[in-house]
N, CA, C and O atoms as a MOPAC input file, in Angstrom:
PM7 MOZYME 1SCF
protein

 N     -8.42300 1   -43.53800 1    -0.07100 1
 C     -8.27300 1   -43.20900 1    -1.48800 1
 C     -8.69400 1   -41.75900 1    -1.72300 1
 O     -9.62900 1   -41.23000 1    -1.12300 1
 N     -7.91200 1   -41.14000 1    -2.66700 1
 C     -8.10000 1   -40.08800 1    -2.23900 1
 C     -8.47900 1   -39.62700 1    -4.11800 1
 O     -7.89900 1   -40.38700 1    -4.89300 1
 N     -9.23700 1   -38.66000 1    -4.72300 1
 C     -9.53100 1   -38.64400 1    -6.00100 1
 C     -8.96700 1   -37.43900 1    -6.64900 1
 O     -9.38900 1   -36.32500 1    -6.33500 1
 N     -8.00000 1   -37.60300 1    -7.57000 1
 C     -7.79000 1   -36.38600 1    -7.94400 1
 C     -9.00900 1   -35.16500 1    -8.63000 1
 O    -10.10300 1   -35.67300 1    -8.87600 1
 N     -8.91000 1   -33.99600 1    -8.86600 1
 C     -9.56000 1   -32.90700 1    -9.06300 1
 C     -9.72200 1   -33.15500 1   -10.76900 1
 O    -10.86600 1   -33.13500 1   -11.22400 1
 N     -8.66600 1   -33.36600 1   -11.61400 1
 C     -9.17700 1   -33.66100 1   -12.84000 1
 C    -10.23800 1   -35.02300 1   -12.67000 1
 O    -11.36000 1   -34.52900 1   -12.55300 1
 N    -10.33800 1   -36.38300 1   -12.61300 1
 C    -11.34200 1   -36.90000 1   -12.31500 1
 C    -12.59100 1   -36.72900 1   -11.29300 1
 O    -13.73400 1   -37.14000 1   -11.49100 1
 N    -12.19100 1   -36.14400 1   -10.33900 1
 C    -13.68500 1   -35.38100 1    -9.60000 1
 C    -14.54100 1   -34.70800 1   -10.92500 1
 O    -15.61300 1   -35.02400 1   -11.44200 1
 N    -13.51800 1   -33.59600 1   -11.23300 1
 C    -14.92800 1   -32.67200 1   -12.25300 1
 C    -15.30900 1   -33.72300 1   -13.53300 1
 O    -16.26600 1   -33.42900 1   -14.24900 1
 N    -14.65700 1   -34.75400 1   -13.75300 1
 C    -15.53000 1   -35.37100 1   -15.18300 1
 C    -16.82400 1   -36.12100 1   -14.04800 1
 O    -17.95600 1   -36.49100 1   -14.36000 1
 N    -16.08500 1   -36.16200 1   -12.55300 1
 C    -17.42900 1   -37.55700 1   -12.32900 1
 C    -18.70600 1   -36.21000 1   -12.06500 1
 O    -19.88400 1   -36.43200 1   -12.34300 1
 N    -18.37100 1   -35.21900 1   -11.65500 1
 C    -19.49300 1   -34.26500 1   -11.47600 1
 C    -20.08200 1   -33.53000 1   -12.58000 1
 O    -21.11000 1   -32.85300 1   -12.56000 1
 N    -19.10900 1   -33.80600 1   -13.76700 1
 C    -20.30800 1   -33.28400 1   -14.88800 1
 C    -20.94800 1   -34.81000 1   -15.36300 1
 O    -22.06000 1   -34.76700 1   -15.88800 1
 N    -20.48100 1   -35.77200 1   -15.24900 1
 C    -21.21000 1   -37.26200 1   -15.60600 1
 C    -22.28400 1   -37.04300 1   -14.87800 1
 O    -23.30800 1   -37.49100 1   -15.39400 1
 N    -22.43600 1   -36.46000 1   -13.75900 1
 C    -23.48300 1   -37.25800 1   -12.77300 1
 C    -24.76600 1   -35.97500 1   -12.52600 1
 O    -25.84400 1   -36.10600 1   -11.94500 1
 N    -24.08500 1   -34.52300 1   -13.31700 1
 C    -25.34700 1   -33.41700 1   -13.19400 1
 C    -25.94600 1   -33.79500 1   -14.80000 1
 O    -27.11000 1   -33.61800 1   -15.16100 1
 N    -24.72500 1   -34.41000 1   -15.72200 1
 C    -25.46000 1   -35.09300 1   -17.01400 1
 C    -26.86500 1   -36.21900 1   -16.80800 1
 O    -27.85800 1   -36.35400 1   -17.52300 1
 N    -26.52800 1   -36.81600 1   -15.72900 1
 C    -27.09400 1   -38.14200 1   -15.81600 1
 C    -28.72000 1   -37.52400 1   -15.52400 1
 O    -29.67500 1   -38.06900 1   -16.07900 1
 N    -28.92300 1   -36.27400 1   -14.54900 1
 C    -29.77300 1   -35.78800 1   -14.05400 1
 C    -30.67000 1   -34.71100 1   -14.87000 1
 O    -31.70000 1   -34.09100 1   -14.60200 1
 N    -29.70500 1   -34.78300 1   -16.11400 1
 C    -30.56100 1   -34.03700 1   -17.49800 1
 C    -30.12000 1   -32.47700 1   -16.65800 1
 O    -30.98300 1   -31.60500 1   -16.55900 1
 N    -29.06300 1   -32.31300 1   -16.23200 1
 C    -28.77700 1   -30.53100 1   -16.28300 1
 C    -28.68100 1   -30.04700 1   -17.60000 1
 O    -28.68700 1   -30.76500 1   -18.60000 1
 N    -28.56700 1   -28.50400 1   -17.58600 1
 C    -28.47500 1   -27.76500 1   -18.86200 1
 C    -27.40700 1   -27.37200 1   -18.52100 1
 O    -27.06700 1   -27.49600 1   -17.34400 1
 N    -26.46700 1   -26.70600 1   -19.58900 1
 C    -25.54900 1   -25.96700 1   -20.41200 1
 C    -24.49700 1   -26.53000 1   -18.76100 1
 O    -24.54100 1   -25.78800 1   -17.77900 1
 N    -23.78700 1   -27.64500 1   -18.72000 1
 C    -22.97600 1   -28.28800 1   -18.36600 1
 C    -21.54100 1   -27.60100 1   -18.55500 1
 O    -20.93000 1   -27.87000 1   -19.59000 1
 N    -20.87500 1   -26.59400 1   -17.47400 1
 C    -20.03400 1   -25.87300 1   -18.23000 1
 C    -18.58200 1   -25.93700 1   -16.83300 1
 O    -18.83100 1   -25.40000 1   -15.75400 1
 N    -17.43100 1   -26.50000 1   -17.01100 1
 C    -16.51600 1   -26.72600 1   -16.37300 1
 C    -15.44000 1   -25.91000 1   -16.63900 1
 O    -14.60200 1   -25.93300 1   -17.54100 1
 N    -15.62900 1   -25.09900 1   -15.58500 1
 C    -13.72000 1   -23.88000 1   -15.73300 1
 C    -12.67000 1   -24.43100 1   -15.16900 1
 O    -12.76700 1   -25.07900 1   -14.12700 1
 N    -11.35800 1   -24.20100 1   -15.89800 1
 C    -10.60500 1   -24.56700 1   -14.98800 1
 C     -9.67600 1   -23.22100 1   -14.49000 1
 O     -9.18200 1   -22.31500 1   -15.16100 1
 N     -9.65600 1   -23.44600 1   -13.24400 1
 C     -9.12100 1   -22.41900 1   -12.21800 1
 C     -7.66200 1   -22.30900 1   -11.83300 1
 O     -7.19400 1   -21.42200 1   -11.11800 1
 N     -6.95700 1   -23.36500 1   -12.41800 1
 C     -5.44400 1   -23.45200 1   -11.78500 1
 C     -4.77700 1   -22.49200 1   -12.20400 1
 O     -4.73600 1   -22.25700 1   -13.41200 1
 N     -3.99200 1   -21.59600 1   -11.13400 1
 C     -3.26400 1   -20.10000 1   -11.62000 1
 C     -3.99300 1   -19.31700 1   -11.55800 1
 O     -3.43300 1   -18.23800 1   -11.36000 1
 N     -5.33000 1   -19.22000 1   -11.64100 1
 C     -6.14500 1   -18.11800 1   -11.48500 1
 C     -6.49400 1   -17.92600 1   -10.34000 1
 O     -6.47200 1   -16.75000 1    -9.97800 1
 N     -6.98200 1   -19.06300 1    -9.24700 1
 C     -7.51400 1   -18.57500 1    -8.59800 1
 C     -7.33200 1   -19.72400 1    -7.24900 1
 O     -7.28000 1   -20.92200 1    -7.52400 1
 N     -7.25600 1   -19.34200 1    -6.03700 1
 C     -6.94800 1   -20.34600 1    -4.83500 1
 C     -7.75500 1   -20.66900 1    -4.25700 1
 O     -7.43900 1   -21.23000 1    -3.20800 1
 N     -9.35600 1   -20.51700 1    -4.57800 1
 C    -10.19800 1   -21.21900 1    -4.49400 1
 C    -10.45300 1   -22.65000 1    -4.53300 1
 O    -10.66600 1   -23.49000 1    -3.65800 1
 N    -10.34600 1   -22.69300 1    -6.14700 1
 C    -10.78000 1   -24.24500 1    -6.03500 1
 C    -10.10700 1   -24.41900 1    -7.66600 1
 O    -10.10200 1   -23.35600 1    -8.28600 1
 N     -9.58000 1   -25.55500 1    -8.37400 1
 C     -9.15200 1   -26.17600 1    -9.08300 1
 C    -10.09300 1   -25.85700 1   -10.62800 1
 O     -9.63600 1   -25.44600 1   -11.69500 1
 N    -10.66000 1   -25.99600 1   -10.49500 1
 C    -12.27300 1   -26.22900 1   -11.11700 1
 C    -13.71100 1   -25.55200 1   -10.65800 1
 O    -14.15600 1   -25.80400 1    -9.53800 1
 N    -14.27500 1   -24.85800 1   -11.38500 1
 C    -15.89300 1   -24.45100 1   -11.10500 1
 C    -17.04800 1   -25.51100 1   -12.10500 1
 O    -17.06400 1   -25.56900 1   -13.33400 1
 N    -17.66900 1   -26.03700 1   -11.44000 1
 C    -18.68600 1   -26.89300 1   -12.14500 1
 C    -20.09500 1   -25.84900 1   -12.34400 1
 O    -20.61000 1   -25.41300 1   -11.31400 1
 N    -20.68300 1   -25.47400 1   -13.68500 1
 C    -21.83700 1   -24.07600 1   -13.36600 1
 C    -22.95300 1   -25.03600 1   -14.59300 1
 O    -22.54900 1   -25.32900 1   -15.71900 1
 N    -24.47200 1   -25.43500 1   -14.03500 1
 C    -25.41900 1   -25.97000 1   -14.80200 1
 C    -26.34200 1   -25.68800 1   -14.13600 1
 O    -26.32500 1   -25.01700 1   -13.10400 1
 N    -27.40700 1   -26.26000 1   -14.75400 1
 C    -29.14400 1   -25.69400 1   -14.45000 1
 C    -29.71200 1   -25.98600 1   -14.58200 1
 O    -29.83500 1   -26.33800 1   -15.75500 1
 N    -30.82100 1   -26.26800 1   -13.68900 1
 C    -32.08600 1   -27.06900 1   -13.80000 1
 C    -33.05000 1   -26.22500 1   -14.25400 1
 O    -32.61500 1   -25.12000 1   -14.58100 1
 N    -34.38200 1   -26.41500 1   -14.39700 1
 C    -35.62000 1   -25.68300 1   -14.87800 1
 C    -36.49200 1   -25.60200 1   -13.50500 1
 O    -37.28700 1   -24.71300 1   -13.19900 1
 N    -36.21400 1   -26.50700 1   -12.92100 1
 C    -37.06600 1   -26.21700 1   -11.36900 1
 C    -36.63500 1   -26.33200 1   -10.45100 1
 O    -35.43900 1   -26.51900 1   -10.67000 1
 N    -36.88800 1   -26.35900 1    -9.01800 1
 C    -36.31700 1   -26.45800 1    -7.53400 1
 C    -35.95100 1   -27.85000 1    -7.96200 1
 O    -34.93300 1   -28.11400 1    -8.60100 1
 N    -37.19800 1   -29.06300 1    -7.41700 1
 C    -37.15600 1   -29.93600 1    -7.54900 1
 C    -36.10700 1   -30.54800 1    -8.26200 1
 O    -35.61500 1   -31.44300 1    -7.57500 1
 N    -35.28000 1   -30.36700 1    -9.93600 1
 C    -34.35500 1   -30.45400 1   -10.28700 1
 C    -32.80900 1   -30.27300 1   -10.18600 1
 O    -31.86200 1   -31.02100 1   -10.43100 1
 N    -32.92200 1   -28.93000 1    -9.71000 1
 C    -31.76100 1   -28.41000 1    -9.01200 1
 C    -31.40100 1   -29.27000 1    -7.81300 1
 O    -30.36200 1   -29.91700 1    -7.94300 1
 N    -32.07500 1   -29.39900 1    -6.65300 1
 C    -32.19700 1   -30.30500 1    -5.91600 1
 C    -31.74800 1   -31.73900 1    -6.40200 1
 O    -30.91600 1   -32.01800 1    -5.53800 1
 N    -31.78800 1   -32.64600 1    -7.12500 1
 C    -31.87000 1   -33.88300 1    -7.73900 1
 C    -30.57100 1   -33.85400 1    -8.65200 1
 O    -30.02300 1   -34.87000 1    -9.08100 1
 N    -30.23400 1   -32.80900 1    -8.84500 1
 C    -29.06300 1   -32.70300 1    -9.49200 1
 C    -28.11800 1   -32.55100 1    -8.30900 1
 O    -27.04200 1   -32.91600 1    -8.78300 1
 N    -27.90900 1   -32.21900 1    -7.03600 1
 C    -27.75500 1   -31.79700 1    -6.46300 1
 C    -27.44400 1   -32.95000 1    -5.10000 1
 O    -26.59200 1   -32.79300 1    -4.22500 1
 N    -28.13100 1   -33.78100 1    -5.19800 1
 C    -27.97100 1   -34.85900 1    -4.61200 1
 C    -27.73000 1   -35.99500 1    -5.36400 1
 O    -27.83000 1   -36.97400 1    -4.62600 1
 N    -27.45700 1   -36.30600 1    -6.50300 1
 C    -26.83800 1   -37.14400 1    -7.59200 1
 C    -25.60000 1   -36.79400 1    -7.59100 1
 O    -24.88100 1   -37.77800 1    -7.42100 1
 N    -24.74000 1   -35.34400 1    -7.76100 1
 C    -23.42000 1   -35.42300 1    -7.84400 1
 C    -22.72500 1   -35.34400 1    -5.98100 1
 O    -21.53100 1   -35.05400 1    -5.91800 1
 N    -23.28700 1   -35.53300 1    -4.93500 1
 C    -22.63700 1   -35.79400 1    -3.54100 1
 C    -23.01300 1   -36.98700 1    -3.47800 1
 O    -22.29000 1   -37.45200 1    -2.59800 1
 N    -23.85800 1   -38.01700 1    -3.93600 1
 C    -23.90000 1   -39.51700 1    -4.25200 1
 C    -22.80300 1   -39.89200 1    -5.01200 1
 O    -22.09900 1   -40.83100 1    -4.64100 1
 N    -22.53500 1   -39.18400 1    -6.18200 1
 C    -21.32100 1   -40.25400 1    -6.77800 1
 C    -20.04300 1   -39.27900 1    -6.03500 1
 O    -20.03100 1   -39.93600 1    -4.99300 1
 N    -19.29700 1   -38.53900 1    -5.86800 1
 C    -18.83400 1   -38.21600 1    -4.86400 1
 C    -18.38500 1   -38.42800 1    -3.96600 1
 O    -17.24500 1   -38.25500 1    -3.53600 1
 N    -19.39700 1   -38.90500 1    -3.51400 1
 C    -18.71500 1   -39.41000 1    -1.97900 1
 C    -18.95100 1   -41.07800 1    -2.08500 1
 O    -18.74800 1   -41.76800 1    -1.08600 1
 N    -19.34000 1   -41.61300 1    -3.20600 1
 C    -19.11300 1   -42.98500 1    -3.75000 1
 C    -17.75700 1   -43.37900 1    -4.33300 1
 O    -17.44400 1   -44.52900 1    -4.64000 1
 N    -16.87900 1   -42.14100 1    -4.46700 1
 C    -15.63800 1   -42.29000 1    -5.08700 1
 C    -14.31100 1   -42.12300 1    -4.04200 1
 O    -13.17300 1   -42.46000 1    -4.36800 1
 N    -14.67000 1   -41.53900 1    -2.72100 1
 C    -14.35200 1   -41.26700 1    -1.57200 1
 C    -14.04900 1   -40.13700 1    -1.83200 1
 O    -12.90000 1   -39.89400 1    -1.46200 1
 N    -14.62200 1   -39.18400 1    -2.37500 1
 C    -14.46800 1   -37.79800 1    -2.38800 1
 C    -14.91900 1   -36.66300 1    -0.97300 1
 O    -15.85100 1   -36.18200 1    -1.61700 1
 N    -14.96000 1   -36.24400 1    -0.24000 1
 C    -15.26900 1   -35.54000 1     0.80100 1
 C    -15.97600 1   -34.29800 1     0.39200 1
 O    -15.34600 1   -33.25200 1     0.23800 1
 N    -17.53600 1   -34.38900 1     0.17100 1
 C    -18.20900 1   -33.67400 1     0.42500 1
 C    -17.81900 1   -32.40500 1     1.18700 1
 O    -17.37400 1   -32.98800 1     2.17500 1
 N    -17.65000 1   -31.11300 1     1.47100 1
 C    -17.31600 1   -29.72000 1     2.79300 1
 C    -18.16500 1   -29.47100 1     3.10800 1
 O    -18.47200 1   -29.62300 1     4.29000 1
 N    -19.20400 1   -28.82000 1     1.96800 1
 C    -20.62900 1   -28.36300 1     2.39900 1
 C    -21.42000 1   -28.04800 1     1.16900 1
 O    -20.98800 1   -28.03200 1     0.01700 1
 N    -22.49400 1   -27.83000 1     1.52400 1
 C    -23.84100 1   -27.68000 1     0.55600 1
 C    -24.69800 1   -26.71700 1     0.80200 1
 O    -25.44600 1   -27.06400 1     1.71700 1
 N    -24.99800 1   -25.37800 1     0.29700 1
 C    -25.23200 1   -24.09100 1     0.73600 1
 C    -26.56900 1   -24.03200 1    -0.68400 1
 O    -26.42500 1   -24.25200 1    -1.88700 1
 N    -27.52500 1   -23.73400 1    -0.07300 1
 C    -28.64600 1   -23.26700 1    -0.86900 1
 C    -30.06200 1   -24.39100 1    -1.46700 1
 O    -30.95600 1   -24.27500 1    -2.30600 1
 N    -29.54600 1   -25.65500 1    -0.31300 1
 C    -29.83500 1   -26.90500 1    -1.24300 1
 C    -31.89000 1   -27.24200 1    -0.57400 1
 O    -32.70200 1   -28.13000 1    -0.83200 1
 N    -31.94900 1   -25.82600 1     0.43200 1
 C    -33.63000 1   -25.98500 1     0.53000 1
 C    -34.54200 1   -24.96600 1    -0.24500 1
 O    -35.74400 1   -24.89800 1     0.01000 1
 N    -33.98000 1   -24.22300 1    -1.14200 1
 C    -34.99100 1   -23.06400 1    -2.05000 1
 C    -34.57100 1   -23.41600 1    -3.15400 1
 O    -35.03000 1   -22.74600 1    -4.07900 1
 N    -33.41000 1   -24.73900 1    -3.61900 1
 C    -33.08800 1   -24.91600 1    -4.74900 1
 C    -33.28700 1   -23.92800 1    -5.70200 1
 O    -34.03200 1   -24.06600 1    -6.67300 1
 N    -32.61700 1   -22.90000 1    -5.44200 1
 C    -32.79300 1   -21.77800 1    -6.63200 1
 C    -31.34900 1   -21.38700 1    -6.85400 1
 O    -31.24600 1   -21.34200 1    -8.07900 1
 N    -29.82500 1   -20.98700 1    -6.16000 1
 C    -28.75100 1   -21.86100 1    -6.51700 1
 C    -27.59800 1   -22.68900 1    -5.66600 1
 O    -26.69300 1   -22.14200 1    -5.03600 1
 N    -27.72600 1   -23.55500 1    -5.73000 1
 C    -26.72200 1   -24.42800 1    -4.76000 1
 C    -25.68600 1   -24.40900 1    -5.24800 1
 O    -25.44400 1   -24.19000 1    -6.43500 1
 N    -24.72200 1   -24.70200 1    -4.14900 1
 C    -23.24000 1   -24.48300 1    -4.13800 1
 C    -22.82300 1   -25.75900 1    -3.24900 1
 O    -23.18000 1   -26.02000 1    -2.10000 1
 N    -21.84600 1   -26.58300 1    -4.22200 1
 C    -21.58600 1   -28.06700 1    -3.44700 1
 C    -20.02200 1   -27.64500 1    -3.38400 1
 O    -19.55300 1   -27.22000 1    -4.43900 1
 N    -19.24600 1   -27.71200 1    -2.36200 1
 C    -18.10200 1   -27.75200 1    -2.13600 1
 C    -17.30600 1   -29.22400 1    -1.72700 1
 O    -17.26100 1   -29.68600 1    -0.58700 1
 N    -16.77600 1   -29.75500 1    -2.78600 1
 C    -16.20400 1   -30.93400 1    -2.91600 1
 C    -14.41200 1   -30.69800 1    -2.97500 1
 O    -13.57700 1   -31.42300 1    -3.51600 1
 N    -14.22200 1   -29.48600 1    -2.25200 1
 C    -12.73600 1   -29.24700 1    -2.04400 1
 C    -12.30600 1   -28.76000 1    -3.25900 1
 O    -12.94400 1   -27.73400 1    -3.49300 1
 N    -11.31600 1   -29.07600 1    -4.38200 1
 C    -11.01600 1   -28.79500 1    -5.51300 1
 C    -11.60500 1   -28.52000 1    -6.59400 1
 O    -11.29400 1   -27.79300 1    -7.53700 1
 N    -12.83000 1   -29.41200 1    -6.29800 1
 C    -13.87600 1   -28.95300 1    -7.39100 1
 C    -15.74600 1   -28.39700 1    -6.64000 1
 O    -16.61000 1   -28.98900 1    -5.99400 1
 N    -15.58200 1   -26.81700 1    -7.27900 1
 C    -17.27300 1   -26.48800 1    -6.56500 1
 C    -17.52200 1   -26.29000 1    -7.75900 1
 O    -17.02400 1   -25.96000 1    -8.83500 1
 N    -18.97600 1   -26.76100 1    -6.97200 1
 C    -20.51700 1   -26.76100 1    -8.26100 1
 C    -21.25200 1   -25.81300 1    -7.84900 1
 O    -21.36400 1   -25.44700 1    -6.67900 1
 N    -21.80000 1   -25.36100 1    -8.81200 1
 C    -22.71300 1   -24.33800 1    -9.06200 1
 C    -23.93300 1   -25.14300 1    -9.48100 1
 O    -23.82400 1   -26.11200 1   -10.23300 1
 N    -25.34100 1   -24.64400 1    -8.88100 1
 C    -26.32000 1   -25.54000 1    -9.78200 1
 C    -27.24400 1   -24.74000 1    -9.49600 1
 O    -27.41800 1   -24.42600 1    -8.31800 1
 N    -28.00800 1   -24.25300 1   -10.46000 1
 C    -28.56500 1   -22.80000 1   -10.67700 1
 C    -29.77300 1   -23.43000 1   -11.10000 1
 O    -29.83700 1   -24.32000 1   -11.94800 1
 N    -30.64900 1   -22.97100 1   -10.52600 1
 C    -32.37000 1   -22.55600 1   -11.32100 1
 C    -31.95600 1   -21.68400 1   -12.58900 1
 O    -31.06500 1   -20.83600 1   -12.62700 1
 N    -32.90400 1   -22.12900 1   -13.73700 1
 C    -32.32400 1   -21.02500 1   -14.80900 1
 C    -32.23400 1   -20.03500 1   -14.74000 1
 O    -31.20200 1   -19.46600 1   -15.09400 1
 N    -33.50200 1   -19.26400 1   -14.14800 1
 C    -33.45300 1   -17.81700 1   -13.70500 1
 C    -32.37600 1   -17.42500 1   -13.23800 1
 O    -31.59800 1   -16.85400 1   -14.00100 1
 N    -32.10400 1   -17.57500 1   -12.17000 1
 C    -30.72500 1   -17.43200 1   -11.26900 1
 C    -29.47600 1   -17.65900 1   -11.87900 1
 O    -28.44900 1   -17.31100 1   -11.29600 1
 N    -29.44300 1   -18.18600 1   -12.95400 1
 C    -28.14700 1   -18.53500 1   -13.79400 1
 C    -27.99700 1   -17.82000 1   -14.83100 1
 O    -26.97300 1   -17.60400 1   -15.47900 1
 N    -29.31300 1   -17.35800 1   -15.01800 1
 C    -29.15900 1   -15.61000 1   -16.00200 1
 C    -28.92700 1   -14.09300 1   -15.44300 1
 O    -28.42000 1   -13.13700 1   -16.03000 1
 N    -29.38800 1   -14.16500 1   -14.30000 1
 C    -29.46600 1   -13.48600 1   -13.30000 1
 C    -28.03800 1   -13.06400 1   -12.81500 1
 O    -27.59500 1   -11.91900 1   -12.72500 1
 N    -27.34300 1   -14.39400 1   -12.48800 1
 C    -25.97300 1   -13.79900 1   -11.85100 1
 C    -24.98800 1   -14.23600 1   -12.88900 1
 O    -23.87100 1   -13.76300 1   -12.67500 1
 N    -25.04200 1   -14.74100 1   -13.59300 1
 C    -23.91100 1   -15.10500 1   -15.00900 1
 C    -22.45600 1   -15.19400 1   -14.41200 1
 O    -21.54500 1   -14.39800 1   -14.63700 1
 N    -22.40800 1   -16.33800 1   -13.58900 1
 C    -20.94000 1   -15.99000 1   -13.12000 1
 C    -20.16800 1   -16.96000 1   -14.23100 1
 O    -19.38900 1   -17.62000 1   -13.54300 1
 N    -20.06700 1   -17.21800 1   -15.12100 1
 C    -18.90600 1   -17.50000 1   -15.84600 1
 C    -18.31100 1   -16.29300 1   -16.51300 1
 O    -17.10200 1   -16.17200 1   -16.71200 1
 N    -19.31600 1   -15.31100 1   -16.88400 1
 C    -18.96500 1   -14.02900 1   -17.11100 1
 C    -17.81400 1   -13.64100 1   -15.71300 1
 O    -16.67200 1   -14.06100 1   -15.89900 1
 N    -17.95200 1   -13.21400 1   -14.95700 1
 C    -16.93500 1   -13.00600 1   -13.86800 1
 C    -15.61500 1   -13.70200 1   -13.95500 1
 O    -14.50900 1   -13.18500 1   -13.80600 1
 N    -15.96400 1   -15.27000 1   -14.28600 1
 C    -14.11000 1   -15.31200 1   -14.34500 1
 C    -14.40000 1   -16.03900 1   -16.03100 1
 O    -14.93600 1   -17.07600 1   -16.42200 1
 N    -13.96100 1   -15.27400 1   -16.47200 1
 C    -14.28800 1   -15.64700 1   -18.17000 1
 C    -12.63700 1   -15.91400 1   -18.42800 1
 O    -12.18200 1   -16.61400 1   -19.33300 1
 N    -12.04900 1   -15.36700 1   -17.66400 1
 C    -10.37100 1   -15.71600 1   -17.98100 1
 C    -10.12900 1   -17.28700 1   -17.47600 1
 O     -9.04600 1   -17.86600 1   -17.39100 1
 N    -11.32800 1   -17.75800 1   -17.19700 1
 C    -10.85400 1   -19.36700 1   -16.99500 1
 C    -10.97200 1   -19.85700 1   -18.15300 1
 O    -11.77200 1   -19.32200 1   -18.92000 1
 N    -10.10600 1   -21.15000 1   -18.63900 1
 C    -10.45700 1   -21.77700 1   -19.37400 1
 C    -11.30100 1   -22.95400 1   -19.70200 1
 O    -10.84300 1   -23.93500 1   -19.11500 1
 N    -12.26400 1   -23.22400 1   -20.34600 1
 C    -13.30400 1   -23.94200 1   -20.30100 1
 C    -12.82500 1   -25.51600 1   -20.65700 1
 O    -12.03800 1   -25.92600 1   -21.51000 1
 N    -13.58100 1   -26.18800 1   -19.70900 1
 C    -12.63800 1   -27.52500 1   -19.88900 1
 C    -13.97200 1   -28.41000 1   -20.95000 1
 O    -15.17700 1   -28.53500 1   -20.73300 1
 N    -13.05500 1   -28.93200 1   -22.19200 1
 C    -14.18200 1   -30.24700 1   -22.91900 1
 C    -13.57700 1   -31.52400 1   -22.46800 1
 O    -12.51000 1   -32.02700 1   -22.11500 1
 N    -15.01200 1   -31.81100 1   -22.70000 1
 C    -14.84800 1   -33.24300 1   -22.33700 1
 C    -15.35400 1   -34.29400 1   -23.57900 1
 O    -16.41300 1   -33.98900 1   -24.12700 1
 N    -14.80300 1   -35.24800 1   -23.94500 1
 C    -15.59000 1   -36.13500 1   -24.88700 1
 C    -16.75700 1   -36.52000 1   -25.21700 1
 O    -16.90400 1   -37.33000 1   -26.13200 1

């Protein structure tokens, strides 16, 4: 089973929600960019959080048969990067999410709502 990219990013903002992230913010990338489908960008207040957020959305994930690629930054939890193929997450210590402001960088994405 294989999950499409519009339902991946609702289950990965459900599941950095469930973990009490901040400012929960989903771009969508199609036409812009051959990266990835979707950027998932939120923030914890501590390592420990970032972390926990961090292992909550590759739990539901790969509970959906989604294929995890890789997970880059996930022992200084200050910002991790989950690559779930079509859809990557960003999960930033706050600092670090003021610091590098990458929605500023591709601001020509359009921001996806969700209900």
């Amino acid at each position: 089973m294989t999950i499409q990219s519009d339902e991946l990013v609702q289950l990965v903002v459900a599941a950095a929600d469930d973990k009490k992230a901040h400012q929960i913010v989903a771009l969508d990338l199609k036409g812009i960019s051959l990266i990835a489908d979707y950027f998932v960008i939120c923030h914890g207040n501590s390592d420990t959080q970032v972390q926990s957020i961090t292992t909550e959305i590759r739990k539901q994930a790969e509970l959906k048969g989604a294929r995890v690629r890789g997970i880059e930054g996930m022992d200084s939890g200050r910002w991790v990067l989950i690559d779930i193929g079509d859809v990557i997450v960003h999960v930033f210590h706050r600092d670090e999410r003021e610091y590098y402001n990458i929605e500023r960088l591709w601001s020509d994405a359009k921001v996806v709502e969700f209900a």
